[in-house]
N, C-alpha and C positions, 0 to 999 in steps of 0.2 A: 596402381596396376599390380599384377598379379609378374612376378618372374624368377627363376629361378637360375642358380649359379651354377655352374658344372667346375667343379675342381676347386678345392677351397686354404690353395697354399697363400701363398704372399698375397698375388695379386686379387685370386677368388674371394678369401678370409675378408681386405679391406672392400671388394666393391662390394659385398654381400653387406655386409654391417652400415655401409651409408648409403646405400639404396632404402633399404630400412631407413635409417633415419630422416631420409628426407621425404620420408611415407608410405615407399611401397612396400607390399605384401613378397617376401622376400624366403625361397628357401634352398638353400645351400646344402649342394650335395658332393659327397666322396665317397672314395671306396676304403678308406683307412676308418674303421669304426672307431679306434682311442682319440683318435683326430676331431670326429664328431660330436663322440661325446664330450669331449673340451668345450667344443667350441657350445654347443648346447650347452653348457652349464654356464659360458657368457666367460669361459678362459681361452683367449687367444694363445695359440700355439710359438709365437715366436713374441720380439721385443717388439713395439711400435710404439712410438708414443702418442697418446690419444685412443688408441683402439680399445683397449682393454673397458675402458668408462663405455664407451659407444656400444661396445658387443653387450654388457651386461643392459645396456639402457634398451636396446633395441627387443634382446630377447625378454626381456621382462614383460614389454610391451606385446609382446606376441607377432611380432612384426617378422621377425625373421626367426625361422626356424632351420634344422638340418636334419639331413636326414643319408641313408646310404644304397636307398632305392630311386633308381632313371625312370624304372615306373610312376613313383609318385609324382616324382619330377614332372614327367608329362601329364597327369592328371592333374596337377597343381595349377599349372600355368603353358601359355602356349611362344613366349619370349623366353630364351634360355641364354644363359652369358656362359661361353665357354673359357675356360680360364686354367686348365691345363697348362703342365709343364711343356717346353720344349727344348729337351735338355741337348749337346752336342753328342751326335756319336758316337760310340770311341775309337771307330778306328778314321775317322776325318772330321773336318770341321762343318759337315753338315747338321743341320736341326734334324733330330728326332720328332718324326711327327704322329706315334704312332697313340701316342694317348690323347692328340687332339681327333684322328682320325676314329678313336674306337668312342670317343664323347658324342660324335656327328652320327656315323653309326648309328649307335644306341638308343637318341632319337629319332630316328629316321624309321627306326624299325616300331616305336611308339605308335606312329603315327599321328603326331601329336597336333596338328592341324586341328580348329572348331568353327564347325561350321564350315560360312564361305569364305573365311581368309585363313592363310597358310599360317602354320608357325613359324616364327621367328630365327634362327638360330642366327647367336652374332660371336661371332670368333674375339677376341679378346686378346689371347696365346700370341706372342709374338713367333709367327711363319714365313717361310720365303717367300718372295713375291709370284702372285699367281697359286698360290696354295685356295685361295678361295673359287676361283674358276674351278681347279681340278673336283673341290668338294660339291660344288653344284653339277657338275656335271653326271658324278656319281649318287647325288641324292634323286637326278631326275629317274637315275635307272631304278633305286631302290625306294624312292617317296616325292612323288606327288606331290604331294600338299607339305611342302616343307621348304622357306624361303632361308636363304644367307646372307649375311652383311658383317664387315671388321672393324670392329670399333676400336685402336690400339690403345692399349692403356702407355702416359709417360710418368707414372711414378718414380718418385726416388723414396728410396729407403729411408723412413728416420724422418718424414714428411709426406707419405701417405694419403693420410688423412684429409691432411689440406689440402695435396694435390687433385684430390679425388671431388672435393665439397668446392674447390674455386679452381678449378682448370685452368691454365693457359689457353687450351683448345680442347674442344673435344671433334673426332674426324670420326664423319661417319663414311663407311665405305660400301656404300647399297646398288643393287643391282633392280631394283623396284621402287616405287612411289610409294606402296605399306609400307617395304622396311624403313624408307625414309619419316614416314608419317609417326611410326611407332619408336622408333628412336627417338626423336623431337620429342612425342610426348612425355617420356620416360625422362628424358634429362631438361623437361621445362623448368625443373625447379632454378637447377643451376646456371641455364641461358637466362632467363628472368632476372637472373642476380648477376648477367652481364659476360658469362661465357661465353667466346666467340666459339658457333656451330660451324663446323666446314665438311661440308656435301660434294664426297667425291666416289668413284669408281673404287669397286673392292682392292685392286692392284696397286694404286695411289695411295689407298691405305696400310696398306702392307709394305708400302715403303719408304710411310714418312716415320715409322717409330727405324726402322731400320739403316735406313736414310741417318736419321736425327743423332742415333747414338752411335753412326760409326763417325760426322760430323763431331761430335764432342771427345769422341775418344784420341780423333788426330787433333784435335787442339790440344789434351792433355799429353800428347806424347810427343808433341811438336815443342813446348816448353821446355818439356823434361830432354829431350834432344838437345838444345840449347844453353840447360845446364852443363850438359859433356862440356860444351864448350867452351863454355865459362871455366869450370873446370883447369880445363888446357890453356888459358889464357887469362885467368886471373879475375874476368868478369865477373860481376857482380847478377845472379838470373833474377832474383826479387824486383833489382833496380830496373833490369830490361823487363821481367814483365810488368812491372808500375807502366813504363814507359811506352812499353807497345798495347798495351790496355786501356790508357788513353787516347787511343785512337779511336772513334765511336765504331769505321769499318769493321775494329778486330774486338772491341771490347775486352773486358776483364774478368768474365766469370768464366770459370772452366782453364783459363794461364794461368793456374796454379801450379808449380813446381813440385813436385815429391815424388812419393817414393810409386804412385801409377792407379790406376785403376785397378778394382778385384770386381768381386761379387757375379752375383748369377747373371746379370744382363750384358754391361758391355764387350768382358770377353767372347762369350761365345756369341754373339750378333752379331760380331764384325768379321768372327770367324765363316759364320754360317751366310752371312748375307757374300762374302768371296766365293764361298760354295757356289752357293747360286747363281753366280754372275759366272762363274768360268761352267756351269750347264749349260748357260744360254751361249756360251761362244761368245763371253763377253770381259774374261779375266782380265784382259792388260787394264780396263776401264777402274777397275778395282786393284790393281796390284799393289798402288800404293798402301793396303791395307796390311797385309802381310808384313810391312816394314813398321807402322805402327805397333801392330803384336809385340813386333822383335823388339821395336823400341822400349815399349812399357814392361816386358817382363826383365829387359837389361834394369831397369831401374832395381830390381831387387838385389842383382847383385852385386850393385854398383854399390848397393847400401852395406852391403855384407862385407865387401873388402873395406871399404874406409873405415868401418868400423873395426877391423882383426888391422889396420894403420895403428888404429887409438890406441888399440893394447902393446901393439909394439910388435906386431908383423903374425902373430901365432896365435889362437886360443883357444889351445893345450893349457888343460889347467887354469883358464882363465871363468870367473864365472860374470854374468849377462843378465841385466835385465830387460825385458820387453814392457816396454808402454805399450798395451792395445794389441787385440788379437780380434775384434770383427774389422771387417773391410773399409765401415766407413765409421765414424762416430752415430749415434742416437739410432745404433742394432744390433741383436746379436749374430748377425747372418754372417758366419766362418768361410763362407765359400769364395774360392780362389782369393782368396785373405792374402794379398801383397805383406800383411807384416806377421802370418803366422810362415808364410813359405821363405821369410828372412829368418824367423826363429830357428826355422825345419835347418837352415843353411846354417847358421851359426853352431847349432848343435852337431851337423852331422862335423865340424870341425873341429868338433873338440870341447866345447865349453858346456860350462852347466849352464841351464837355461833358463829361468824363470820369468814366467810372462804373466799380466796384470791386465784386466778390462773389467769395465763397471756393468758388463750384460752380457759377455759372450764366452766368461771361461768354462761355463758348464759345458756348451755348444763345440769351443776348441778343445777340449781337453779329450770329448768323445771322437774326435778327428786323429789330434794328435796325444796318443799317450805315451809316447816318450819324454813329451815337454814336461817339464814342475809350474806349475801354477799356483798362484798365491790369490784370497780376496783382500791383501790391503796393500797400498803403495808402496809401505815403507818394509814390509816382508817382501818382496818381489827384488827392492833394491838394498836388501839386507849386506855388506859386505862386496857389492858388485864392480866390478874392473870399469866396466861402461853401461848404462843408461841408454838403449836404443827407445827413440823417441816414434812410436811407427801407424799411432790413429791417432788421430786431431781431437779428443776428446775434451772438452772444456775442463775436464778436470786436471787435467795433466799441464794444461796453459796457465790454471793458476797453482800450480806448486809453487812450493816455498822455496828456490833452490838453496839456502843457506840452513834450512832443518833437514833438505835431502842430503846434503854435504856430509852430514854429520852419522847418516846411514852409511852410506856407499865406502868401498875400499879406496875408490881410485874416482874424486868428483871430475867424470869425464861422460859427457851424453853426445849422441847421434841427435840430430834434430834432423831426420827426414821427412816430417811433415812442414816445416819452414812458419809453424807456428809460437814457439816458444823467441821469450827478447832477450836475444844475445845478450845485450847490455847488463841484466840483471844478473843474467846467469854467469858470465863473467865475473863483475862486480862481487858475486859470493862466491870467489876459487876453481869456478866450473872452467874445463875445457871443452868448448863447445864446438863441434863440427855440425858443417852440414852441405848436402850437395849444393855444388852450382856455384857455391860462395867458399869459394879459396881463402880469400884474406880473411876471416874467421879463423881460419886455423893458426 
């Protein structure tokens, strides 16, 4: 099939590139022309791993092109993935909708319908619930012949690829038997190879991605809650989350302890999906979410004091290193980066700051240029008081700690991600802290 992407950042970039690959006629469109022309030349804009092979494989093939005309777009194909930002406000925690609204729009005004069945437009952009009524409503006035349906994407960063080529789920959210008919067709590849299809109303779709990740954000911040507590009482949080994740009820992905969630999706969704709930005269239903926020952003500064403990109360004159400045391991995406807004703290306190990541420091450094950045581990902990341990990146789980020793001023690390084994790092002269787990120190 013939279709076309609208907006081609994170989530546009990967659905474009494996729509291609699993055979369709695929062209990917933006209004940032250097953007384009990357991606046309088969260079993905950000880290992924696995995209970069796909993009050049795809466009080699002729399969997916880009381009920075809505014109084309509508004359290309009459299925359109919209895939637009929806960034937070800034003066509330509502979603900005206004670049999904001018993507609808700009179609709409196409009139991109052939023949006797309507065009497509399927929303992608994670929006408030009932954002897709409002836009049908609106295209009735200004097009005719133009159907909607929201397909959410649940990508995670740094897995992509796979998430996109073997789904968990794919939810479609159609208001018609075409849109339903033409979605199936489109993702037969992937149902074929045993993806569960789920066929609901546009608003049930709008808020199972929204739903899902304010769900995962209070598991992560419900752990980390529980570390305070451990904290104050001496417990051990690894051992209670071993322990209450063996419950099949509660399970164990996502009880993971540290230092919180960043990145572009779960903050602002659980922000904006509150928004939404207190529109509808529905905020106390959602309150509890607001205390998660508060929860997960204490975490950074919870890391930030224990750490200025290590040095001995102060760090004035004290110099830092950072392990990791993207948000999560395997990307380079800096956004609300939980361990560069621990750097941001550290530094505003006084210490020099030098922070290390294996994809993200071009990305951090253009964020923050007060920080000093280094590309290799052992310049990063050159003479360093403490070692803040703050992305989970596999490389940092297998340092050496007894050749790091021999770098550092003072062998003393933060393990706020709860991935590094005490035992080792002890064993080589390390002072190792870490939240949740007192008796470590």
């Amino acid at each position: 099939m013939r279709l076309t992407v609208i907006g081609t950042g994170y989530v546009g970039a990967v659905h474009a590139a494996c729509m291609a690959d699993i055979g369709h006629e695929v062209l990917g469109v933006d209004l940032d022309p250097e953007r384009i022309a990357a991606l046309a030349a088969g260079r993905p804009p950000f880290f992924e791993p696995g995209l970069a092979a796909m993009l050049q494989r795809t466009v080699d093939t002729g399969r997916l092109r880009f381009t920075t005309s809505l014109d084309e777009a509508a004359r290309f194909a009459d299925t359109h993935f919209v895939c637009v930002g929806t960034p937070q406000l800034p003066d509330s925690g509502a979603a900005d909708l206004r670049h999904v609204e001018a993507a609808v729009d700009g179609l709409a005004a196409q009139r991109t319908g052939r023949g006797d069945e309507p065009a497509l437009v399927v929303g992608k952009s994670t929006v408030p619930v009932g954002t897709a009524d409002r836009l049908a409503r609106r295209l009735r006035v200004t097009a005719g012949h133009v159907d909607i349906a929201w397909n959410p994407e649940f990508l995670r960063e740094g897995c992509a690829v796979q998430d996109t080529l073997r789904p968990e789920r794919i939810v479609a959210g159609v208001r018609t038997a075409h849109a339903e008919a033409r979605l199936r067709e489109i993702y037969s590849p992937l149902t074929a190879a045993g993806a569960p299809f789920i066929v609901t109303d546009t608003a049930t779709a709008e808020l199972v991605k929204l739903a899902s990740n304010s769900f995962l954000a209070t598991k992560i911040s419900f752990i980390n809650a529980m570390a305070e507590i451990c904290d104050a009482t001496g417990a051990d949080v690894l051992t209670l989350a071993g322990a209450m994740g063996a419950d099949p009820r509660i399970g164990s992905r996502f009880l993971a302890p540290g230092l919180g969630f960043g990145g572009s999706c779960l903050p602002k969704d659980i922000r904006a999906f509150t928004a939404r709930a207190e529109e509808l005269g529905l905020g106390e239903s959602v309150a509890f979410l607001r205390q998660v926020d508060e929860i997960n952003t204490r975490q950074r500064r919870r890391t930030v004091d224990l750490a200025e403990q290590v040095v001995g109360g102060s760090f004035t004159d004290r110099s830092v290193a950072v392990l990791g400045a993207a948000f999560k391991p395997r990307s380079d995406d800096v956004r609300d980066s939980p361990a560069l807004a621990v750097a941001e703290a550290v530094r505003r306190r006084g210490a020099q700051v030098r922070v290390h990541d294996p994809e993200a420091v071009d990305n951090a450094r253009a964020c923050h240029p007060a920080l000093q950045f280094a590309l290799d581990v052992n310049k990063a902990c050159e003479q360093a008081d403490v070692v803040l341990h703050l992305t989970e990146w596999p490389q940092y789980r297998d340092l050496d700690p007894a050749a790091l020793a021999t770098v550092v001023r003072t062998p003393a690390i933060v393990d706020a991600r709860h991935t590094l084994d005490p035992d080792a790092w002890r064993s080589a002269g390390w002072t190792l802290r870490a939240p949740g787990r007192p008796r470590l120190g």
